[in-house]
N, C-alpha and C positions, 0 to 999 in steps of 0.2 A: 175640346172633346166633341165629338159626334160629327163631326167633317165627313163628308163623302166624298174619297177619295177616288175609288175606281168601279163605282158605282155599282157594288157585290155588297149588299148589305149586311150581310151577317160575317162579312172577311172585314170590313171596315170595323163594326162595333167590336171584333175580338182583338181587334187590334188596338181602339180607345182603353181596352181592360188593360191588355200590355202596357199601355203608354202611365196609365195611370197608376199601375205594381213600380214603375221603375225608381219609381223614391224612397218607396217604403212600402209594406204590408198593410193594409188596408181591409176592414172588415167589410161585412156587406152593405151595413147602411152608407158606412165610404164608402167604398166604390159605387155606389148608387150617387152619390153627391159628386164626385169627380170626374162620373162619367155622361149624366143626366141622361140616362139610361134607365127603365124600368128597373123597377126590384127583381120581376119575376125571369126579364132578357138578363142582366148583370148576372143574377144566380146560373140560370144553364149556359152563360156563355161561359163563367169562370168554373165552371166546374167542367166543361167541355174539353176545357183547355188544363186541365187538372189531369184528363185524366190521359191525354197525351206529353204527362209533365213539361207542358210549360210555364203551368201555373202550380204551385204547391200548397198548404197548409203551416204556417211554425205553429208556433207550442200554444199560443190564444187561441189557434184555428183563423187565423187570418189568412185572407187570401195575399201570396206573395210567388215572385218571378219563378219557376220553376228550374230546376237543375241541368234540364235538357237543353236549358239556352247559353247554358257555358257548352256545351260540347257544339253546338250552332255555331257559336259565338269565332270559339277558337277555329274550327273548320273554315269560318270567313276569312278569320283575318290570314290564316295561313296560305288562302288561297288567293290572297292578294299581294301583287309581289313589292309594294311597295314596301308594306308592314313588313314584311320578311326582310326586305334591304335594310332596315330599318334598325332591326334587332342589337346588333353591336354597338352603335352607336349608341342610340335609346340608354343600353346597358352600362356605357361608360360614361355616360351623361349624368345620370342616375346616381352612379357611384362617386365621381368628381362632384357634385352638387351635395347629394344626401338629399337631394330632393326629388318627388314627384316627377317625374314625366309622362309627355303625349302626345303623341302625333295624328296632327287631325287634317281632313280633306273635306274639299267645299260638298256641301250637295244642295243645289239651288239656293234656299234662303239657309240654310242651316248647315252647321259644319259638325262633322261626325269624328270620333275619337277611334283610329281602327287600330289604335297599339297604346299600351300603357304599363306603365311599371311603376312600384309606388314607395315613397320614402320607407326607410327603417326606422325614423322617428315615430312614436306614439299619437305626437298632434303632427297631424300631415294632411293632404287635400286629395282627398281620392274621386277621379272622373273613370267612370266606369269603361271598361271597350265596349263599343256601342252607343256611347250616349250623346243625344242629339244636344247641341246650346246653337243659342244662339249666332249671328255674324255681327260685326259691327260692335259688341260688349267682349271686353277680355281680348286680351293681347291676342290671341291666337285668331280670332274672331275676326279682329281688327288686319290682321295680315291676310286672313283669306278673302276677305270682303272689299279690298283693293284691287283694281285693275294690275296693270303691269307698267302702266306708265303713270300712274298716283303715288304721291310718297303725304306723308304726315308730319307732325311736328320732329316726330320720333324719328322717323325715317332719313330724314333731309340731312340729317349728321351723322347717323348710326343708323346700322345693317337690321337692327334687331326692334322688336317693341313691347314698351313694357306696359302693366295695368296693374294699378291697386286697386283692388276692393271694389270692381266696376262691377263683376259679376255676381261677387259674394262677398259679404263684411268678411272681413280678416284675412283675406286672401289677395298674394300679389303675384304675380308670372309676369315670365319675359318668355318671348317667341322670336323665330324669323322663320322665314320661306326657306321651301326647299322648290328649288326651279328645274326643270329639266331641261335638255341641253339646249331647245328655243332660247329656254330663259322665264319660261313659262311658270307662275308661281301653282306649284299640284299640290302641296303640303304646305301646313305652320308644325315647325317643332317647339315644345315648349317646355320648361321647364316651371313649377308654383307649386307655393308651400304659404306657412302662416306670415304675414306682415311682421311679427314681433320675430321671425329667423331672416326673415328674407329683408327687410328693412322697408322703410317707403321710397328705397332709389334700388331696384330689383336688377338696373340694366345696370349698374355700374358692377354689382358684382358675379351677376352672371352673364350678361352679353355677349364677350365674346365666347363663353364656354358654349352656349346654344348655337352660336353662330357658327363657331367648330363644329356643333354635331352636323347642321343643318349640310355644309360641304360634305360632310364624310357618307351622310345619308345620298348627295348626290353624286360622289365616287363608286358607291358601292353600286347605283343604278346606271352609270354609263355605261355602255355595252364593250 
């Protein structure tokens, strides 16, 4: 927290406050602690942004993500046409699994979630749209963090790749690329849920089903 990114100092720190709601609600003295941020900057910057609802109040009076960033949020992703090719597939991937899905694309060190649909199970793994992880942790990570002429253990025999519990205890996914007509890896599709549904071998039983979406996501985008 408190990185100066584009050197606008008061657009940076409201954006430390965002970063810091995306987990969870967060009182003042938290978000003072998350963001190493004054007490007195944290208060008017999240109430600043309260009252442009992007930042809201629940029921303790905690400060958390505001409402306005789902209608953001969706406007983004719609207006990206990847996420939109995306849709059917995503949809039937979801349904054939019963699991979680997400389709994520690089952004420098970080890979972002711009579509997501999420199990009908009760214990299931929900990654938000929008939320940044890592590269190089988590199948999806690991696929978008590869050149185009890199393979892995994973890779060398199978299309797809899988991860238990790298990102999160209890949690397993399988991914593969989606390339465009280069060949170019632009997306990881992926599918994850809990280790006790999905087993400790994730690629044996969903593999080729992601690897399916991942073609069908790149039919839908050939011209």
């Amino acid at each position: 927290m408190g990185i100066t990114v584009t050197g606008v100092g008061v657009l940076d720190k409201a954006v430390d406050v965002l970063d810091a709601l995306e987990q969870q609600p967060l009182s003042l003295a938290e978000l003072v602690t998350a963001t190493g941020l004054p007490r007195a900057t944290a208060h008017r910057l999240a109430t600043a942004l309260e009252a442009h609802g992007l930042v809201r109040r629940d029921g303790d009076g905690r400060f958390a993500l505001g409402s306005r960033l789902l209608a953001l949020g969706r406007a983004t992703a719609d207006a990206w046409p990847l996420a939109a090719a995306a849709g059917l597939a995503l949809t039937a991937l979801r349904d054939e699994t019963a699991e979680s899905v997400q389709l994520f694309v690089r952004d420098g060190e970080e890979r972002v979630c711009i579509a997501a649909l999420q199990s009908p199970h009760g214990l299931r793994t929900i990654v938000p749209l929008g939320a940044r992880l890592p590269l190089g942790v988590g199948s999806a990570g690991r696929v978008l963090a590869r050149t185009d002429t890199d393979t892995d253990s994973d890779t060398d025999t199978t299309p797809w790749t899988q991860s238990i519990e790298e990102r999160e205890p209890g949690v397993a996914s399988v991914s593969a690329p989606v390339r465009d007509a280069s060949g170019h890896v632009i997306a990881a599709v992926s599918v994850s849920g809990p280790v006790e549904r999905t087993s400790r071998h994730p690629g044996r039983r969903y593999g080729e089903t992601v690897v399916a979406a991942a073609r069908r996501i790149e039919s839908a985008l050939a011209p």
